[in-house]
Every structure is written in C-alpha cells, then in structure tokens.
N, C-alpha and C positions, 0 to 999 in steps of 0.2 A: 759231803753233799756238794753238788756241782754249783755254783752261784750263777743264776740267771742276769743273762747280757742288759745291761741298761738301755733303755731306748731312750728317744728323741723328749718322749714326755714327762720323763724324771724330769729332766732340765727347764721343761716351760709351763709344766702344774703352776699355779699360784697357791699361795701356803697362805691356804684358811684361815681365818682367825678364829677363836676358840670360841663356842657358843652352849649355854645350858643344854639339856635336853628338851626337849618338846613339851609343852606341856597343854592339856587341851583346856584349863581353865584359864590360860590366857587370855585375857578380852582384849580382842583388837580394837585396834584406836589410827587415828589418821595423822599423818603428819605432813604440815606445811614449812617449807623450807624457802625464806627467801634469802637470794644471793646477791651481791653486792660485788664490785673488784676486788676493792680491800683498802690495806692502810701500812704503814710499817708501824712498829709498835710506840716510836717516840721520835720527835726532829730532829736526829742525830745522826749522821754520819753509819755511825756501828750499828744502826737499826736500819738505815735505808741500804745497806748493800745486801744482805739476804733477800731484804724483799725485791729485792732490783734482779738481783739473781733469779731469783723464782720466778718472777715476772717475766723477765727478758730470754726468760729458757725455755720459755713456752711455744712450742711451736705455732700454733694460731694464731702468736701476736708476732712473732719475728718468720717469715716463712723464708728463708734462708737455711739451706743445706748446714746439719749442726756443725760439722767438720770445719765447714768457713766459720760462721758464727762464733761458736766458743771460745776461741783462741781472741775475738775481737772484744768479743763482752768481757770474759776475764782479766783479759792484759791491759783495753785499754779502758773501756766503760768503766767496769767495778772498780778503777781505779781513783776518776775523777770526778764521772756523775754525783755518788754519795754526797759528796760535801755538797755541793750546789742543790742537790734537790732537798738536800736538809734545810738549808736554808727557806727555801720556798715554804714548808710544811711549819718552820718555825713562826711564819710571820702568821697560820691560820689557825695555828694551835691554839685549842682553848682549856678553860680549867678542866673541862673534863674529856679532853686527850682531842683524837681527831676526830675531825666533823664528819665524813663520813660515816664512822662508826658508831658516833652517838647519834645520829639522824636513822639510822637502817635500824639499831636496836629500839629506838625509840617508836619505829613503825611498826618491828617485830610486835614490841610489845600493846600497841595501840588495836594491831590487827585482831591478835589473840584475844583483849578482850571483848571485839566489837563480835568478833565470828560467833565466841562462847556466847554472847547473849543472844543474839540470833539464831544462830543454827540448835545450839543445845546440844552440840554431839562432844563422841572424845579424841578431842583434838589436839595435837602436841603444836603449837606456832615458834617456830625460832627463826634463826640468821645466822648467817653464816658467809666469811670473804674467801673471795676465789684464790687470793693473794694475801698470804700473814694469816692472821687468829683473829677470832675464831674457823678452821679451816672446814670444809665440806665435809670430808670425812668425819674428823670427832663429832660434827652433829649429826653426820649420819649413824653414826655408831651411838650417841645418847639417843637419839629417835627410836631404832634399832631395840635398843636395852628399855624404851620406855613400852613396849610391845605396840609398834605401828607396823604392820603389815602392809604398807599403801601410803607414799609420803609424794607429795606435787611438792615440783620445784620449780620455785619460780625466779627466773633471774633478773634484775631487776633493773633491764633493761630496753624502754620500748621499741628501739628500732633493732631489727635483730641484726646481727653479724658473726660471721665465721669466728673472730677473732674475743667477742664478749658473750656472747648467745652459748654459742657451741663449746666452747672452753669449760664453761660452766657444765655443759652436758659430760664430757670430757672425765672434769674431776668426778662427778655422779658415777657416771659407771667406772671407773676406774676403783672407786672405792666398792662398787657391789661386788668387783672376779673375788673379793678376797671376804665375800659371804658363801655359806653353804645354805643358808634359809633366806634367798635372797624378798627383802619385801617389793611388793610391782608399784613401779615408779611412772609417772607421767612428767614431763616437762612441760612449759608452756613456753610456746616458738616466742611470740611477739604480743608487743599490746600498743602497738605507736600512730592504731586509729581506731581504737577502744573509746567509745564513746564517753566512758564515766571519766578518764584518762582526758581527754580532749577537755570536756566538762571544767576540768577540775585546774587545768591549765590556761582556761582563757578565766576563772574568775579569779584566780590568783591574779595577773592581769588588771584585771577590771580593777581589783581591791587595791593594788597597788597604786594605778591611776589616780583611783579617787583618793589616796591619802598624799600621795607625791607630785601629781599633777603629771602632765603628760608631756612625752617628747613629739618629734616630726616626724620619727621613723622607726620602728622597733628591729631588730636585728634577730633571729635566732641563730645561735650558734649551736653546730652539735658537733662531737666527737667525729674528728677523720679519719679514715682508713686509707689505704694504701690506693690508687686510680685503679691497678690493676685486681683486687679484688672484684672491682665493678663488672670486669672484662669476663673474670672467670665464675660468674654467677651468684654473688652475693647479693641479696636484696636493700640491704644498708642503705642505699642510697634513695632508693624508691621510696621507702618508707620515712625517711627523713624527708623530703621533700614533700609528702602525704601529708606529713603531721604537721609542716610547715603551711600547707595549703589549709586543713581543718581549723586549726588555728588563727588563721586569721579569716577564714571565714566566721569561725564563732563569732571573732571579733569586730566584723565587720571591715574588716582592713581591704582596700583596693592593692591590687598587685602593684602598683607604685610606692605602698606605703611600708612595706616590710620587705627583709630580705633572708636566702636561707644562706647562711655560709658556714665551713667545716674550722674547725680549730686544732692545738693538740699536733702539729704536724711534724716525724722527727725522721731524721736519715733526708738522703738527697734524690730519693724519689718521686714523683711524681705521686701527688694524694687528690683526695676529693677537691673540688674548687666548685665556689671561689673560696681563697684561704681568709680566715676572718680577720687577720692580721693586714690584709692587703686593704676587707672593705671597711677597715675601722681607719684605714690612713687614705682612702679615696672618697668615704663619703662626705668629709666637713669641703673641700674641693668642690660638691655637688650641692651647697649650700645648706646640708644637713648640720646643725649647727648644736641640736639638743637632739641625744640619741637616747632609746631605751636598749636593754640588751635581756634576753633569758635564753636562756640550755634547756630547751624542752627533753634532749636524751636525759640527762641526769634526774633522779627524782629526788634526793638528797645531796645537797652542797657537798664539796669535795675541793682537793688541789683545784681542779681544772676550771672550777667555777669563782670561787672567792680570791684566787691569787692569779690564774693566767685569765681572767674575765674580767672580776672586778677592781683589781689593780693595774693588772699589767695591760689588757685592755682600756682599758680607763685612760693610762699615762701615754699609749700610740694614739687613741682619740683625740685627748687636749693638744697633746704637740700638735697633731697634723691641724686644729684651727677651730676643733670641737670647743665650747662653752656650756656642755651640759651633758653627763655622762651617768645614769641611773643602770644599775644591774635590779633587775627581779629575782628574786630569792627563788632556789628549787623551791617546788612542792613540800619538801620534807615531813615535819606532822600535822600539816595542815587538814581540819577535818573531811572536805570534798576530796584529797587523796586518798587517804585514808576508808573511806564509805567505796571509791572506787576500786580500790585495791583489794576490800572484802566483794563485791560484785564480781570480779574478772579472778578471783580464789572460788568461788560459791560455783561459778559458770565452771568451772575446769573441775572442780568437785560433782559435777554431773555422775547419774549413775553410783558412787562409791557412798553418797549421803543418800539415805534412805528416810521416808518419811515415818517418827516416832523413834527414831534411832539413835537412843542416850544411852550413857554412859551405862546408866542401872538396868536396859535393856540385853548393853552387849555382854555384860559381866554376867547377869542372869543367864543367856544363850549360853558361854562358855561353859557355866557351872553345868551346866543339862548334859554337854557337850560330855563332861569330863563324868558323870554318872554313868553316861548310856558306855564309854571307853570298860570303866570300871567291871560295869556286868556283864561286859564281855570278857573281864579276865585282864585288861589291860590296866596297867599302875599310873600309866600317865594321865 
C-alpha cells in the first residue's frame, strides 16, 4: 500500500490531552480563576533563575526580537540577576513562604467562601501565578477534571496592560489548543475604576490614617511600563492615572496633595514618568518632609511593594531629607477587598448564574439529561 504524503498539518496539530468520555450526568459547575504574577518557589538563587527565565521569556514583558534577547538573558541576566534578587525576596520572606502567594491564596480562599454563601451555586474558586506554581494550566486542567464547563478568569490586576493583563490571557488560551472539549471562557479586561475596588482603597486609607496618623502628601506608586507601550496603544497608563484621580477624590485630597508616579523601572529605556525613585528624592527638597506611600495596582503585597517601597523607598526618602516615611499595606484580605472582589466576580458572572441554580439543581438536570440519552439507546 502506497503511504500517503504528509502535509503541513501533521506538524502543527496540537497533541490533545487525553480526556474521559462524555458523559451526560455530568453537572456542570462554574469556575473562577484568579491570577496573580507569581513568585519563585524559595529566596535562593536555584529558585529565582527558572522563574526569571520563564518570566524574562515572555514576550509581553520583554518585546525584543527573541534572536536578540536570548543570547542576552541567558549569558548575561541568568547569570547574575539570581543571586541579587534572592537576596531581595529573602529579606520579605515569611514563615509561610512568599507574600504574594499567601495573600492571593488567602483571597482565593476568602472569595470562595463569601461567593458560596451568597450565590449558592456550583462553584469551583481557585489561583493560580502566571510565573512558577501553582501555573494556569494545572488549574485549568483541575477545574477542567472538576467538571466546569464555563471558568472567568480574573487577573488580578486593576490597570490593565499588554504585558500583565494580556499574558494572562495568553497562558489561558494557550492551555485551551491542547483541549478537545474545550470549557467557554470569559476574561475580565480591567477593574482600576470599579467602584467596590476604589471603595475599598480609600478606606484602607482612612483606617490607616486614623491608627498611624497622617502625612503632608500621599504618593501612589504603580508598576511601570515601557514609554513606548503608551505610543503603541496600551491603556496602562490612562487607567493608572483614573485610579489615581478616584482615589483621591474619595479621599478628599486636592491635586496638590498627592502624586501618581510609575516604579519597578528596568533596561535603559525610556518608561512611564514621573519615576518614583526620582519623586521620593525631589519631594523632601519641596518641603514634604512626612510622606505616605501605597500601590493601588497591587492588590496583595509582593517584592515590589514591601522591599522596593517600603525599604528601599523608604531609605531614598530619608537620605534626600525626608523625616517621616509610612507605606500603606495592599488591600490583601482585607474584608471591603474582598466583598468588592465578589461584586466585580458576581457582575462578570452575568447571564452563566441563573436564578435557583444549585448544585442539587444541576446534578438533578444532568441525571434527566443522561435518562432521556439512555432511551434513546445511548450509554453515556
């Protein structure tokens, strides 16, 4: 027998992952997925180059032709970085690992209870980091196995950008080519002038005022992006400056009294401004003498807030003639995030909740489902 010619699409099928058979007493069930960056697994060196790898290989966050790139990350980054940013992670480390990932699992699990006593339906709530473990995939794949046909992903962060937003979306479908019963997925773009979200950001705020007393000028700083992003249509920037605006209008704050500036800034390009680094060493110069500082982008503490904020920010403020240097804590499990983060999950669950629709609803429908199959001769 003659053996027919290979084409083009041997070579670029995706190889399925293996799945039960169908089965019609399956009760569907919904799942919520929040995402986070990530974390490497411990402050060492041999944990932070994979995740630096993985990180630094991503095209959304390094937009550099890979051909240039690689050769730069590998030979020179992965060489040196490690040790130095271990360092950093070792000074935020706590007993129970990194602070991001006990903050985001501690929401996961706050959500899921707050949803199930509310809503009443069947709902799978997890987390999952974009970068390290728990990865996107395996929890889309336990979601997957837990029978959710219909999983919102939320990533979980408010201003959106090419580079944290979309990456997210990214690893999402990247892991669906390699379903054959793919479940329908929704993302959620942004939430960085979500009312519950704004809400929940000036009274953390407030609460901290009234136990710490207050400074001359609060600073927000949020995560930078490249200048040129701005150029080629990313809304990053708009939105940050919104949330900065919402914010102190909750708070009452005159535009003299705060400031928005970008952080986080790496390579020798040109990023958002002003750099926060610049106005933590020009505002004590402007008689600002007692400063507050908070990350409205971050909703759980991480490197970028407890070590490049409240330390290393902290020790550019004193030198340059500061006397008074207060970080506001993320949001993390605090319960006004928390109630807002079920509000803006409930609002994108539109349409897929149904009213009276629990768990002993859907299991009852399936079982109907898998009778009516039957009498028709059908096994599954």
């Amino acid at each position: 027998m003659q053996r027919s010619a290979l084409s083009l699409t041997d070579f670029t099928m995706p190889r399925f992952l293996p799945e039960p058979s169908y089965k019609h007493d399956q009760p569907p069930r919904i799942g919520v997925l929040l995402v986070n960056l990530g974390t490497p697994a411990a402050p060492t060196a041999a944990a932070l180059k994979p995740y630096l790898r993985e990180f630094l290989s991503d095209p959304r966050v390094v937009e550099i032709p890979r051909l240039l790139w690689q050769p730069i990350l590998r030979g020179i980054i992965l060489n040196t970085r490690p040790k130095k940013s271990a360092l950093k992670y070792a000074s935020i480390w706590g007993k129970e690992g990194s602070p991001l990932q006990m903050w985001t699992a501690k929401q996961g699990s706050l959500l899921k209870g707050y949803l199930g006593e509310q809503l009443q339906a069947p709902l799978v709530v997890n987390y999952a980091m974009r970068y390290g473990q728990p990865s996107v995939a395996s929890r889309l794949d336990e979601m997957k196995a837990a029978g959710c046909d219909r999983i919102l992903v939320v990533p979980l962060y408010p201003q959106y950008a090419a580079s944290s937003t979309a990456s997210v979306g990214d690893a999402v479908f990247a892991q669906l080519r390699r379903y054959r019963n793919q479940p329908a997925v929704r993302t959620v773009h942004h939430f960085h002038d979500d009312p519950g979200y704004i809400a929940a950001l000036a009274q953390s705020v407030r609460e901290y005022w009234q136990m710490n007393g207050r400074g001359q000028h609060l600073l927000m700083s949020f995560h930078g992006i490249p200048r040129r992003s701005l150029d080629l249509g990313d809304p990053y920037h708009c939105h940050c400056l919104k949330t900065g605006r919402l914010l102190a209008e909750a708070l009452g704050l005159s535009a003299d009294q705060y400031t928005v500036a970008f952080q986080s800034r790496f390579g020798r390009a040109e990023w958002l401004k002003p750099y926060t680094s610049d106005v933590l060493s020009t505002l004590p110069r402007k008689n600002v003498r007692e400063l507050d500082v908070i990350c409205p982008g971050f909703v759980a503490d991480c490197l970028e807030t407890l070590e490049e904020i409240a330390m290393e920010g902290k020790q550019t403020f004193l030198s340059a003639g500061g006397t008074g240097f207060r970080y506001i804590p993320c949001m993390n499990d605090r319960p006004a995030w928390i109630h807002a983060l079920a509000g803006l999950v409930t609002r994108e669950l539109s349409g897929w909740l149904t009213p009276g629709w629990q768990a002993e609803t859907a299991l009852a429908e399936a079982r109907e489902s898998q009778q009516r199959a039957r009498a028709r001769g059908h096994q599954n």
